[in-house]
Backbone as CSV, one residue per row, in Angstrom:
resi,resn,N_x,N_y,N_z,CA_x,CA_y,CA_z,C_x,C_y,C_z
1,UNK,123.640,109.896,111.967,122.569,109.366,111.135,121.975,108.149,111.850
2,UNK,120.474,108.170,111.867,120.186,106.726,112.365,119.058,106.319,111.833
3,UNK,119.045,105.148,111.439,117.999,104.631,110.760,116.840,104.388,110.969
4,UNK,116.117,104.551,110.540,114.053,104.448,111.449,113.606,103.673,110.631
5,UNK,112.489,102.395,110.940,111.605,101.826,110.320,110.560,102.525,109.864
6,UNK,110.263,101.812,108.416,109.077,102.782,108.132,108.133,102.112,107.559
7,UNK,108.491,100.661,107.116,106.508,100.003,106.753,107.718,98.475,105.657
8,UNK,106.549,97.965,105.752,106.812,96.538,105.134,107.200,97.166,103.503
9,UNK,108.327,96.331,102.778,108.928,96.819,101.392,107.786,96.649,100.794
10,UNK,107.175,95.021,101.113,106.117,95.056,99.835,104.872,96.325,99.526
11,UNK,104.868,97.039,100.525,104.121,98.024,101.041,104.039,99.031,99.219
12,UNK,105.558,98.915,99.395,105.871,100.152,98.172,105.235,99.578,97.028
13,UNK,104.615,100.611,96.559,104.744,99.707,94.879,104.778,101.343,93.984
14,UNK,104.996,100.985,92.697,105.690,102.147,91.605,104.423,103.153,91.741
15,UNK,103.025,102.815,91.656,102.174,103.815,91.714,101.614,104.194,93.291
16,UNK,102.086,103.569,94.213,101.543,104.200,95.561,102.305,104.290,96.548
17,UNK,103.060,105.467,96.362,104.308,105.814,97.483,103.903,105.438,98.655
18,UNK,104.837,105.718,100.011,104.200,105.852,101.253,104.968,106.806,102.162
19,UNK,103.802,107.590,102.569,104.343,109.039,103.274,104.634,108.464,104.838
20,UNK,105.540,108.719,105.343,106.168,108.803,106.767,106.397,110.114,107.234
21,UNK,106.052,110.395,109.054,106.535,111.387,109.374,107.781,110.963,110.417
22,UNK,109.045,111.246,110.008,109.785,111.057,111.448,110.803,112.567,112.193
23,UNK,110.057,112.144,113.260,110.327,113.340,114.212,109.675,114.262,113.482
24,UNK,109.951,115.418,112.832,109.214,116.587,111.826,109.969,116.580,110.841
25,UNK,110.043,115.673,109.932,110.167,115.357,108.267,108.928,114.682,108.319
26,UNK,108.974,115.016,107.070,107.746,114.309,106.258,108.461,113.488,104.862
27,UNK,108.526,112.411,105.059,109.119,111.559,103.983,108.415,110.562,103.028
28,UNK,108.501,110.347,102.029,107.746,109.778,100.679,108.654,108.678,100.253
29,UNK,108.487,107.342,100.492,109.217,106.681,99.922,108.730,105.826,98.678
30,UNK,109.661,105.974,97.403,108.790,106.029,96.234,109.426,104.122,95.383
31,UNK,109.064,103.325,94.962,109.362,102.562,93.940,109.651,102.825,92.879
32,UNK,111.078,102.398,92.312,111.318,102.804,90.774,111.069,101.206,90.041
33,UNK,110.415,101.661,88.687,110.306,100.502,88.006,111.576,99.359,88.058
34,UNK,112.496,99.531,88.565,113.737,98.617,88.099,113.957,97.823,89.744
35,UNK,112.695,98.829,90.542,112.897,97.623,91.780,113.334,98.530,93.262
36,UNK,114.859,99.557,92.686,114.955,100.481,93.671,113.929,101.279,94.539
37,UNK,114.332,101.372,95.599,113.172,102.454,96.481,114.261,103.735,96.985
38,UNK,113.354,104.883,96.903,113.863,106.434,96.679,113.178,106.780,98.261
39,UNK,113.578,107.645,98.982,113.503,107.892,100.148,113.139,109.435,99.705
40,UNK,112.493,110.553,99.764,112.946,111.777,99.237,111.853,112.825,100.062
41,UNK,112.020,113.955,100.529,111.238,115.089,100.937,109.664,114.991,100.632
42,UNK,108.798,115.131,101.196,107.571,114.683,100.860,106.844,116.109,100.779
43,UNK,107.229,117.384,100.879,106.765,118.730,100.841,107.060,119.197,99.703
44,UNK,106.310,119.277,98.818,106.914,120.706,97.673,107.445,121.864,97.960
45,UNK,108.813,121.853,97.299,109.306,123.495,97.833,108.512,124.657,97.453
46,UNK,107.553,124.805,96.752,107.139,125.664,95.811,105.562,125.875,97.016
47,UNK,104.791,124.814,96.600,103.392,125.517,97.717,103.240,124.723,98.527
48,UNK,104.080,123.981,99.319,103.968,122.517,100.507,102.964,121.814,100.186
49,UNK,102.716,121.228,98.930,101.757,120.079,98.793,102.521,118.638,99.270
50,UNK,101.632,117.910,99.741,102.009,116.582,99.838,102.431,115.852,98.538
51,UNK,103.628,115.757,98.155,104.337,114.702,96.658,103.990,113.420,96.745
52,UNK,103.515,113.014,97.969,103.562,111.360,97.562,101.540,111.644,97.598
53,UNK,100.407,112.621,96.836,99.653,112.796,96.814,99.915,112.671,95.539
54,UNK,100.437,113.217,94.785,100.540,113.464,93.660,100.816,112.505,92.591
55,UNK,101.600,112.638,90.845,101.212,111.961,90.156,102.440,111.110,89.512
56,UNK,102.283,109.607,90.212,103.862,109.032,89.625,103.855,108.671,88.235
57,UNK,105.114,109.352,87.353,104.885,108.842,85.997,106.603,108.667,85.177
58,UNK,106.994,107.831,84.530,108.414,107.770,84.220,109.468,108.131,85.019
59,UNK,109.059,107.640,86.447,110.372,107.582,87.180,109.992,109.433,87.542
60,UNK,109.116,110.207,87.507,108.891,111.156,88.411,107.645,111.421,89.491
61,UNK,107.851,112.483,90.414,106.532,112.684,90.873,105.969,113.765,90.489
62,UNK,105.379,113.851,90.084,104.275,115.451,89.817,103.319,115.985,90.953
63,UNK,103.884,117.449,91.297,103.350,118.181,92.394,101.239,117.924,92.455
64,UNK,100.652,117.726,93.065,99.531,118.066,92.690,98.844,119.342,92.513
65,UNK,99.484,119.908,92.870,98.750,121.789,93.081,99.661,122.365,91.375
66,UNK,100.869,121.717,91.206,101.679,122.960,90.267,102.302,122.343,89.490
67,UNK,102.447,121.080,88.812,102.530,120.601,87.971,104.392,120.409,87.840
68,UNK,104.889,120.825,89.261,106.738,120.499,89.081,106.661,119.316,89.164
69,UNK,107.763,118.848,88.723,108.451,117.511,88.419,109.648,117.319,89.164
70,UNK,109.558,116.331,90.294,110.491,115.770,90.486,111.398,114.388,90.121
71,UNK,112.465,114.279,89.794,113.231,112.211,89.400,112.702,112.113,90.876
72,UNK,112.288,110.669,91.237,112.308,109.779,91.892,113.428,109.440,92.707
73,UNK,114.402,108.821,91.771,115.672,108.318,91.879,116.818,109.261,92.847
74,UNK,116.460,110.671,92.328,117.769,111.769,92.506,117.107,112.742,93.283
75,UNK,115.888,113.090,93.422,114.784,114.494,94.066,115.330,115.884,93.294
76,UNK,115.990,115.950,91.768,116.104,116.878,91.246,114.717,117.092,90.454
77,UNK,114.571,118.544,90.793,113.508,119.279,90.250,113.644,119.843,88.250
78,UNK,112.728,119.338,88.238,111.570,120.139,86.335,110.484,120.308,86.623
79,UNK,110.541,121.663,85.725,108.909,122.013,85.675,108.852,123.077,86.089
80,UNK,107.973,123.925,85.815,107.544,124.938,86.275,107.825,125.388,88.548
81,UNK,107.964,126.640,88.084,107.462,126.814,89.644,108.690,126.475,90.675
82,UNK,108.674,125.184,91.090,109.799,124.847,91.881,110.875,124.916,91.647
83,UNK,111.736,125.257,92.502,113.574,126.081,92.281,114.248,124.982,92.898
84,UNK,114.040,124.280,93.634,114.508,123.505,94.380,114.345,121.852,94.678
85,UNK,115.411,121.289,94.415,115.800,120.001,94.352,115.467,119.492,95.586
86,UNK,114.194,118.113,95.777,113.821,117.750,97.067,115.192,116.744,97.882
87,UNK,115.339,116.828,99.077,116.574,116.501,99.897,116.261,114.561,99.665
88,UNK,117.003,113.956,99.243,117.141,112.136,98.988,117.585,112.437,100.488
89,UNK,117.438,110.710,100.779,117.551,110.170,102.632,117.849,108.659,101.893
90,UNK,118.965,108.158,102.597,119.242,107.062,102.313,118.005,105.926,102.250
91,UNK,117.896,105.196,102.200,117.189,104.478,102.257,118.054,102.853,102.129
92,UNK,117.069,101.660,102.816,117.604,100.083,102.968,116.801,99.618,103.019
93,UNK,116.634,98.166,102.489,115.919,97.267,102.953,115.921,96.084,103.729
94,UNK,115.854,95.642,105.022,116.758,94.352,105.799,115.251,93.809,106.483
95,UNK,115.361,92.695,105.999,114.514,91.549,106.724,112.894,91.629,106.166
96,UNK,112.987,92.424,104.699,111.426,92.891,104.539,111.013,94.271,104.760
97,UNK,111.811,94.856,105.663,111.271,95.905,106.134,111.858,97.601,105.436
98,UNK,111.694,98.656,104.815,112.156,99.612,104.715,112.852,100.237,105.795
99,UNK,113.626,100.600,105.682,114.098,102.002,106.600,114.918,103.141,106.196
100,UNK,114.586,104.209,106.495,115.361,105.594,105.782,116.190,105.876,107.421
101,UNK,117.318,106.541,106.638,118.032,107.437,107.950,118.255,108.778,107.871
102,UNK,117.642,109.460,109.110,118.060,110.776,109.043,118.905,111.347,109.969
């Protein structure tokens, strides 16, 4: 596992994720109201829409094309359509800065 920088913390905020690509992931790192930041798959399993396009609301993201629901917190899937739970990536914060490891 090794950790990659990915953008200033203050960067995050609860309504405007921020999509990273490292190496070929595509990663969404999301703000939860209580402060935590969620590291999680940024592809819908269902029709590969971009999730951090889509619609943050009570601690989920909503697909934009199909209306699944993912937690934030956990990348377990509700909702219609999607079967599959998006993959969490650790995530840290040191010196200001985010970083996820893959």
């Amino acid at each position: 596992m090794v950790w990659h920088p990915v953008c200033a913390a203050a960067r995050v905020t609860e309504s405007d994720p921020v999509a990273v690509k490292i190496g070929n992931k595509r990663i969404a790192v999301y703000r939860l109201p209580d402060g935590e930041l969620s590291a999680l798959d940024d592809v819908c399993p269902h029709e590969f829409a971009l999730l951090s396009k889509g619609f943050v609301e009570d601690g989920e993201i909503e697909c934009p094309l199909h209306q699944a629901r993912f937690e934030i917190r956990s990348g377990k899937c509700h909702g219609p359509l999607a079967d599959r739970d998006l993959h969490k990536f650790p995530v840290k914060v040191e010196g200001g800065d985010v970083y996820v490891a893959i």
